[in-house]
Backbone as a chain_set.jsonl record, in Angstrom:
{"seq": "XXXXXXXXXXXXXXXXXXXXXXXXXXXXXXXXXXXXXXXXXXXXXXXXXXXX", "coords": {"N": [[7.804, -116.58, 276.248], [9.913, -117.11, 274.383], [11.796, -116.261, 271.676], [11.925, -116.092, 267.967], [14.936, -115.952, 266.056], [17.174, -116.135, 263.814], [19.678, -117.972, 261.621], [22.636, -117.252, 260.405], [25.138, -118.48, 257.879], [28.544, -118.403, 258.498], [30.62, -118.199, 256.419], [29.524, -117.646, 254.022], [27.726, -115.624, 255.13], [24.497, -116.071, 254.364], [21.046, -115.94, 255.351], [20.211, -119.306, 256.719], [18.497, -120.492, 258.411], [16.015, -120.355, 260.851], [14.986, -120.366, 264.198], [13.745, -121.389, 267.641], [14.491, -119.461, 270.585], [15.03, -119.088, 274.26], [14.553, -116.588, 275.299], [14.586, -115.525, 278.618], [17.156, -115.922, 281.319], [19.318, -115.326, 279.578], [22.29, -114.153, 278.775], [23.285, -111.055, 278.219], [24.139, -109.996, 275.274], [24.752, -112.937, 274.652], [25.472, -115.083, 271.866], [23.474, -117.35, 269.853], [25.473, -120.298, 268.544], [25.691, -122.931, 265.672], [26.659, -126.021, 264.153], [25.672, -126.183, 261.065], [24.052, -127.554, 258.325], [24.959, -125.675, 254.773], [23.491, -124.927, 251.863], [24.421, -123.237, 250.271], [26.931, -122.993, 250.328], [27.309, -125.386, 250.61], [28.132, -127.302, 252.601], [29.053, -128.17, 255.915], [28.875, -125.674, 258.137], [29.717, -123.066, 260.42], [26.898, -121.608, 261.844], [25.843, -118.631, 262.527], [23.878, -116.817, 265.207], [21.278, -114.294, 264.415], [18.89, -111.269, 264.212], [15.668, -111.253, 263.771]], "CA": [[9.078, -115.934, 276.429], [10.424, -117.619, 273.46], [11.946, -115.201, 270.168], [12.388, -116.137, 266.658], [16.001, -115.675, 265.49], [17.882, -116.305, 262.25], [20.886, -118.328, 261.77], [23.783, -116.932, 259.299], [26.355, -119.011, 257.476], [29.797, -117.925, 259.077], [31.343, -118.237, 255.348], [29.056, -116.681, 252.957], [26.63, -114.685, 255.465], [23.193, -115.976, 254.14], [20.772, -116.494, 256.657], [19.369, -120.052, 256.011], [17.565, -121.402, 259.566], [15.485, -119.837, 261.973], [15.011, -121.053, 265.28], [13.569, -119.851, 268.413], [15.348, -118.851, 271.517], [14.752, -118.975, 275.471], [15.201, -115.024, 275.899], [14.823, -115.856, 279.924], [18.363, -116.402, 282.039], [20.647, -115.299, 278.564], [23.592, -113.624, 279.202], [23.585, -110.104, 277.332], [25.467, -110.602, 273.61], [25.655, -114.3, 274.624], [24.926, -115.668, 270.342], [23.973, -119.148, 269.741], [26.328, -121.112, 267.467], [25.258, -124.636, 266.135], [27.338, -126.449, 263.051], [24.401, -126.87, 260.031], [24.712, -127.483, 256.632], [24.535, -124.296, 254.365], [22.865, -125.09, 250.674], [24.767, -122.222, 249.326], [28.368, -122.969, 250.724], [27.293, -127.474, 250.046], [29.303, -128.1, 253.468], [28.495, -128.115, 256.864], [29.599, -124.472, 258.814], [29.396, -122.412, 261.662], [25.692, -120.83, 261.627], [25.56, -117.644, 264.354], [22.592, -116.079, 265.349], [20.684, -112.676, 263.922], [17.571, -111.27, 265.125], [14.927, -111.147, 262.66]], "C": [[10.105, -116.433, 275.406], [10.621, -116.542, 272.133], [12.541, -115.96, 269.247], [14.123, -115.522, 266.74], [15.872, -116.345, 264.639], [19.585, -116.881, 262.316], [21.731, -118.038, 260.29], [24.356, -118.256, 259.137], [27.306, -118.31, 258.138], [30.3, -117.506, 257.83], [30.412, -117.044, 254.178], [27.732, -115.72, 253.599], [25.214, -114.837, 255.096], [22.409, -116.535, 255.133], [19.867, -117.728, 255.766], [18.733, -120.931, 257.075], [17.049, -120.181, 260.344], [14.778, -120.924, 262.359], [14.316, -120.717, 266.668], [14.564, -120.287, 270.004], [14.731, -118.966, 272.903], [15.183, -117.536, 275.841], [15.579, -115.171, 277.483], [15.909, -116.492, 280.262], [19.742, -116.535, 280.589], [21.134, -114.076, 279.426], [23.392, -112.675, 278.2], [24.8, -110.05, 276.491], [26.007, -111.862, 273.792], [24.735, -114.476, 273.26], [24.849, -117.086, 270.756], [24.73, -119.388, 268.619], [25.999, -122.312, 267.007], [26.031, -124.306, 264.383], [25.652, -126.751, 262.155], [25.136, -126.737, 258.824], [24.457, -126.246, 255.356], [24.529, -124.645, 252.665], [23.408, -124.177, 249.8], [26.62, -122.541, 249.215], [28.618, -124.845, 250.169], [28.335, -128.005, 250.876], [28.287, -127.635, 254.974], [29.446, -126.965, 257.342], [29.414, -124.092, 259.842], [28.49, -121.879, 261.64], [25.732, -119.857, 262.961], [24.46, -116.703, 263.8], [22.694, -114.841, 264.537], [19.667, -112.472, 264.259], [17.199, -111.063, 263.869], [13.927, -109.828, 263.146]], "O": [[11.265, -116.104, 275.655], [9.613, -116.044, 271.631], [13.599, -116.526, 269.521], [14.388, -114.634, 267.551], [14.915, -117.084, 264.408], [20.494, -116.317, 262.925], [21.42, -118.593, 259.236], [24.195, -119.124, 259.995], [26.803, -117.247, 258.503], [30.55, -116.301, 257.857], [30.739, -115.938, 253.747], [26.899, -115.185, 252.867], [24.508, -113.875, 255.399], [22.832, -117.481, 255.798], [19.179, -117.565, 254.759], [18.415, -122.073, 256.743], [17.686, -119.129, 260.41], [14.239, -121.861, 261.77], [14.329, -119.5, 266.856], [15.152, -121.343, 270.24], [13.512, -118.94, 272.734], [16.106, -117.351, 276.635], [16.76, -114.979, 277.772], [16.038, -117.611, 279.765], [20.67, -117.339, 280.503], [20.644, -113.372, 280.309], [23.278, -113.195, 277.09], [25.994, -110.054, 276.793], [27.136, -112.195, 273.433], [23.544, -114.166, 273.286], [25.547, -117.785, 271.491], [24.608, -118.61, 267.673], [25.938, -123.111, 267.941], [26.075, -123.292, 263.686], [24.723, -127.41, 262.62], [26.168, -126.198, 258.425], [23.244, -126.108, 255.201], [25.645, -124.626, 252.148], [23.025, -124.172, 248.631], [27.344, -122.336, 248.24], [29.58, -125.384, 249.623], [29.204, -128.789, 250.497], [27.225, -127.015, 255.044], [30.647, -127.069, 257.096], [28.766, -124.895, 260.513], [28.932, -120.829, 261.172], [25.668, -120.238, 264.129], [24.199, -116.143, 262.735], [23.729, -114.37, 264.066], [19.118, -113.454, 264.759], [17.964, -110.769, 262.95], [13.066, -109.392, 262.382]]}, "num_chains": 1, "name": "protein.A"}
């Protein structure tokens, strides 16, 4: 019951993590959010989900 997603940059939009997901007991259009570091931006940002 586990799905692949894709995590965006907030700043420059590239997706640079995927991750996977507990589909079971989400909240419809609840995104995950987690701070990572983005190799394109060379800072740490806001990464939000995308489905792949």
């Amino acid at each position: 019951m586990r799905e692949i997603v894709g995590l965006a940059c907030g700043e420059c939009k590239r997706c640079n993590y995927s991750t996977t997901i507990n589909k079971k007991g989400r909240k419809k259009g609840d995104k995950l959010e987690i701070r990572r570091y983005c190799k394109f931006c060379r800072k740490h940002t806001l990464h939000k989900e995308i489905g792949l």
